[in-house]
C-alpha positions as CSV (number, residue, x, y, z in Angstrom):
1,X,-124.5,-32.1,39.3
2,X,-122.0,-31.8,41.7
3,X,-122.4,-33.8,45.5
4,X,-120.4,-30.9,47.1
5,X,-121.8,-27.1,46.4
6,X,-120.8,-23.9,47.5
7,X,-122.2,-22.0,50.2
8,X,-121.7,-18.2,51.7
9,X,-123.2,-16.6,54.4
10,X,-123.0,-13.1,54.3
11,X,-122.8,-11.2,57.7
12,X,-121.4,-11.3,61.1
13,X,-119.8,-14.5,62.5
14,X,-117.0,-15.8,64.5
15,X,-113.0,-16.3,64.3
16,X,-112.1,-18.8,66.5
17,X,-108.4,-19.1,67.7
18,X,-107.2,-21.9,68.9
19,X,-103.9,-24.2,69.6
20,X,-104.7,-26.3,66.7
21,X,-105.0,-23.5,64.2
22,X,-108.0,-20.8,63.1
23,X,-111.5,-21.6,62.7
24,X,-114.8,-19.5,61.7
25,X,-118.3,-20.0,61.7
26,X,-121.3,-17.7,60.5
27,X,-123.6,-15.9,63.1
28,X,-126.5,-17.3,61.2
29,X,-125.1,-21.0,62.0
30,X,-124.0,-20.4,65.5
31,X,-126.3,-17.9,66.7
32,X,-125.2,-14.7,68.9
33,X,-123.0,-15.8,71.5
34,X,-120.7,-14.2,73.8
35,X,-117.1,-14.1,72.6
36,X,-116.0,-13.9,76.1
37,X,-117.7,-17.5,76.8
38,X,-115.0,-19.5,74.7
39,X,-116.9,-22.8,76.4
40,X,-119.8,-22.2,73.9
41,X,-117.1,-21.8,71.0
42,X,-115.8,-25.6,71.8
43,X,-118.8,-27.4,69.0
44,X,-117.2,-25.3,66.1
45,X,-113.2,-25.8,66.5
46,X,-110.5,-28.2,68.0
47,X,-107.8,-27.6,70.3
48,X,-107.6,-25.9,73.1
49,X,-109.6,-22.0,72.4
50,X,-107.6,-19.3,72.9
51,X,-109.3,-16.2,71.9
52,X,-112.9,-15.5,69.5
53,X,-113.2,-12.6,67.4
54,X,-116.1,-10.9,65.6
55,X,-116.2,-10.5,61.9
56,X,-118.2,-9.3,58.9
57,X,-118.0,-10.3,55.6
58,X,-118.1,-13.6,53.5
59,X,-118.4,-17.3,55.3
60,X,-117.8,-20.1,53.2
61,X,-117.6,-23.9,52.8
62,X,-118.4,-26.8,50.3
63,X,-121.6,-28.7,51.4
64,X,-123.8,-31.5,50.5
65,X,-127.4,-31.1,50.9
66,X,-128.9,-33.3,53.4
67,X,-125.2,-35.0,54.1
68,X,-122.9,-34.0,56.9
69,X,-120.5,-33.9,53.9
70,X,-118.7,-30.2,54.3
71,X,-115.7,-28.4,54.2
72,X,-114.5,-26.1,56.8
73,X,-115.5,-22.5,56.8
74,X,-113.5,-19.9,56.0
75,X,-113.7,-16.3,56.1
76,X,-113.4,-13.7,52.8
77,X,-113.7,-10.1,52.9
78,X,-115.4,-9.6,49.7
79,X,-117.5,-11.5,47.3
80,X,-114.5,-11.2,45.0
81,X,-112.4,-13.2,47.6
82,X,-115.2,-15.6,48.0
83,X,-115.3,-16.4,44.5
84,X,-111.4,-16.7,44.1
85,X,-111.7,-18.9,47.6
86,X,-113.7,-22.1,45.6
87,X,-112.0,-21.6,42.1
88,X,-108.1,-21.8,43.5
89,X,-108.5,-24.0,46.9
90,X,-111.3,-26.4,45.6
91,X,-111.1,-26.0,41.2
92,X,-114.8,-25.8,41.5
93,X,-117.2,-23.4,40.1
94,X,-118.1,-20.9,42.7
95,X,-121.7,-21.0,41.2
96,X,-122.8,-24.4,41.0
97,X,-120.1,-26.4,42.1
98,X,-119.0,-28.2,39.2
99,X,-115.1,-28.9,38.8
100,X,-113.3,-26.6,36.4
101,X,-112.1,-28.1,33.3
102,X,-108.3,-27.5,31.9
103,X,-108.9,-24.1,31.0
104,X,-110.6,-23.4,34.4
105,X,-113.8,-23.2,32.7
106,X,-117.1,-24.5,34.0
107,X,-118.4,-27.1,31.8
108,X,-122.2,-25.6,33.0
109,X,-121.5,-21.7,33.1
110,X,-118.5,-21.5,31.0
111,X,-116.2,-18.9,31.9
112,X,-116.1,-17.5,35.5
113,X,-114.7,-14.2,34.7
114,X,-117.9,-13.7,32.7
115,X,-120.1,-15.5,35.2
116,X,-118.9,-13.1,37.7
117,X,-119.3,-9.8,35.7
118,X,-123.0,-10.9,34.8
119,X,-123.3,-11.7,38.0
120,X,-122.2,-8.3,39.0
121,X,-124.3,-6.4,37.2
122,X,-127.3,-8.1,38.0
123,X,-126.6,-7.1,41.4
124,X,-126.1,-3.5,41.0
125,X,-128.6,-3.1,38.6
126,X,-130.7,-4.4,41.3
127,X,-129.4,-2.3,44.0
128,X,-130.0,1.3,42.0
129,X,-133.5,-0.4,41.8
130,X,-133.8,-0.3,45.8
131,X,-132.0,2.9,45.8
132,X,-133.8,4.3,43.1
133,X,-137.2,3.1,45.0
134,X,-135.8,4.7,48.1
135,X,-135.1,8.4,46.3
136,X,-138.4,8.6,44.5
137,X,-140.2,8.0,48.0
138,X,-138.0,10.5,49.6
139,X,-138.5,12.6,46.6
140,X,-142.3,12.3,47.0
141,X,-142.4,14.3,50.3
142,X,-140.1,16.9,49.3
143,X,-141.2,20.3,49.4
144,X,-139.0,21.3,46.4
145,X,-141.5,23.0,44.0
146,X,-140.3,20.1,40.7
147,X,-140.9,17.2,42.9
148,X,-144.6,17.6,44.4
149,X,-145.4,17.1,40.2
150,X,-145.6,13.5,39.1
151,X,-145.6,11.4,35.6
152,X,-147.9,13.6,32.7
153,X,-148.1,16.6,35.4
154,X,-144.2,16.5,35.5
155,X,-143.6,16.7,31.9
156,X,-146.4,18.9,30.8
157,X,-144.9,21.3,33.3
158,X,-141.3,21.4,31.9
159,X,-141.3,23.3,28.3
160,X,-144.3,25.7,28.7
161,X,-142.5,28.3,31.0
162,X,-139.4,28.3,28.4
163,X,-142.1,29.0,25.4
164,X,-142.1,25.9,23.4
165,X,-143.1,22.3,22.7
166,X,-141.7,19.4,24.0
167,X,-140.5,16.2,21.4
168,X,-138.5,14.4,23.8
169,X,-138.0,13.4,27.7
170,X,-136.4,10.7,29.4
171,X,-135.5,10.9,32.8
172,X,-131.5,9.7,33.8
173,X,-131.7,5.9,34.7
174,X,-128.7,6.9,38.0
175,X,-130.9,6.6,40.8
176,X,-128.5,9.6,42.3
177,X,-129.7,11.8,39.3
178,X,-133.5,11.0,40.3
179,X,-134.1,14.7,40.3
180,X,-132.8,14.7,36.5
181,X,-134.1,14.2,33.2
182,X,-133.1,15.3,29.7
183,X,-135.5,16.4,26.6
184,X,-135.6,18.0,23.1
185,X,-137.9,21.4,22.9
186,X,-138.9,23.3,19.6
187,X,-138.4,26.8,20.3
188,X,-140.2,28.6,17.4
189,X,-139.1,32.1,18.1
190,X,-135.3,30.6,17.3
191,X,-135.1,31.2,13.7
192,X,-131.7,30.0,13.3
193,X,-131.4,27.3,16.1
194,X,-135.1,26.1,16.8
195,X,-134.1,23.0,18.6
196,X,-132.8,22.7,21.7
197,X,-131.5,19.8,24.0
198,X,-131.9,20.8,27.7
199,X,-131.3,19.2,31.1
200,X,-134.3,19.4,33.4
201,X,-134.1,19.8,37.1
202,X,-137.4,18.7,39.2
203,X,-136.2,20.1,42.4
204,X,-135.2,24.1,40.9
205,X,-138.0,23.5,38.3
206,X,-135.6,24.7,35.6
207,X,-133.9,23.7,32.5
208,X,-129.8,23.9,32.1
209,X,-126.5,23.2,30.1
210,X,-129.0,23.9,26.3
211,X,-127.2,22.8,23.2
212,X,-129.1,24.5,20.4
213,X,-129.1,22.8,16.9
214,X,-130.7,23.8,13.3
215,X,-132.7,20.6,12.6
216,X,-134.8,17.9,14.1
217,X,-132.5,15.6,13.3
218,X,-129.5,17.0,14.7
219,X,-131.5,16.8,17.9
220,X,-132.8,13.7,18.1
221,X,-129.1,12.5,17.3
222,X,-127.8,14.6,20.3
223,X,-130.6,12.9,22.6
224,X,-130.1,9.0,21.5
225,X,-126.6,9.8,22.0
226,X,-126.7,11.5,25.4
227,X,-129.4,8.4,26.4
228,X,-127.1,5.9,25.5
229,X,-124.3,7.3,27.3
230,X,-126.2,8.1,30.6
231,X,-127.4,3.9,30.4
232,X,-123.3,3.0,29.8
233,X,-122.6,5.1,32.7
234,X,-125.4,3.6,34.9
235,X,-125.5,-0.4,33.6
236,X,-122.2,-0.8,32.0
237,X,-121.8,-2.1,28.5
């Protein structure tokens, strides 16, 4: 395990400028203070202070837990920076610290372009969860005449008013198409083309965009493939 790990502070902090160079430190470290007091700046540079600057973004150093052992901060603009910032100034694994072997692998995580698209989708798959979470309860005070009907009420409510049964629903996993879902109907008044893939709309309370096929099969091949495609869209592969 390494003695030195990383560490990021996401947010607002400081640029410091100073004779002696440019130094930063996190909000959450420093506190709030006044950029026009530089005397309150002098614990977190040297030199002489000439000017201090807000920013937002990425603040990170090497540290050792429960040492004074650390690196200077510096500032990124995006995670992406952030990560690049450990792996080409320090040769360490932006994750866990560890140095990065010949082929600037981690000898815990492996590779970091890997560890960083895992690590990437984990994240956005969690943030459509807090966005999705966010829709649904705006959705659940809408006045629109689909979205006062929740779960079993919801679907038993789709196929009816278009005169046939319903085989298949799934609603699209976006949380911006939280007002979307597709399904598979069996129209038996269609003689030729009894089976029908729709797009259902909870706010207009209507079905669009059908794609009418002979067989059950046919169908059900339509939805797996539309379902798979709407999850690609929404988590990647």
């Amino acid at each position: 395990m390494a003695h030195m790990r990383p560490e990021v502070s996401k947010g607002e902090g400081y640029r410091i400028e100073t004779d002696n160079g440019t130094f930063f430190i996190p909000m959450d470290v420093a506190g709030e203070l006044d950029i026009e007091d530089l005397a309150a700046f002098a614990d977190y540079a040297e030199g002489e202070i000439d000017e201090v600057f807000k920013e937002n973004g990425f603040f990170c150093r090497l540290s050792a837990s429960g040492y004074l052992d650390c690196t200077d901060w510096t500032y990124c603009n995006d995670i992406y920076e952030a990560r690049d910032y450990f792996i080409s100034q320090h040769e360490v694994c932006w994750s866990c610290g560890d140095p990065l072997d010949e082929n600037g692998d981690c000898p815990t995580h492996g590779d970091m372009m890997k560890l960083g698209a895992k690590h990437d989708l984990r994240e956005r798959r969690l943030k459509q969860d807090a966005e999705y979470k966010e829709m649904k309860t705006n959705c659940d005070t809408c006045d629109s005449p689909g979205c006062i009907l929740r779960g079993e009420a919801k679907r038993r409510a789709v196929v009816p008013a278009n005169g046939g049964e319903l085989l298949a629903f799934m609603e699209y996993p976006h949380p911006k198409d939280h007002h979307l879902a597709m399904l598979i109907a069996h129209l038996p008044h269609n003689d030729i083309t009894p089976y029908v893939f729709w797009t259902y709309n909870y706010c207009t309370a209507s079905c669009n965009g059908g794609v009418y096929m002979g067989t059950k099969m046919e169908a059900f091949e339509h939805f797996t493939k539309e379902a798979a495609s709407r999850f690609r869209r929404t988590y990647g592969d």
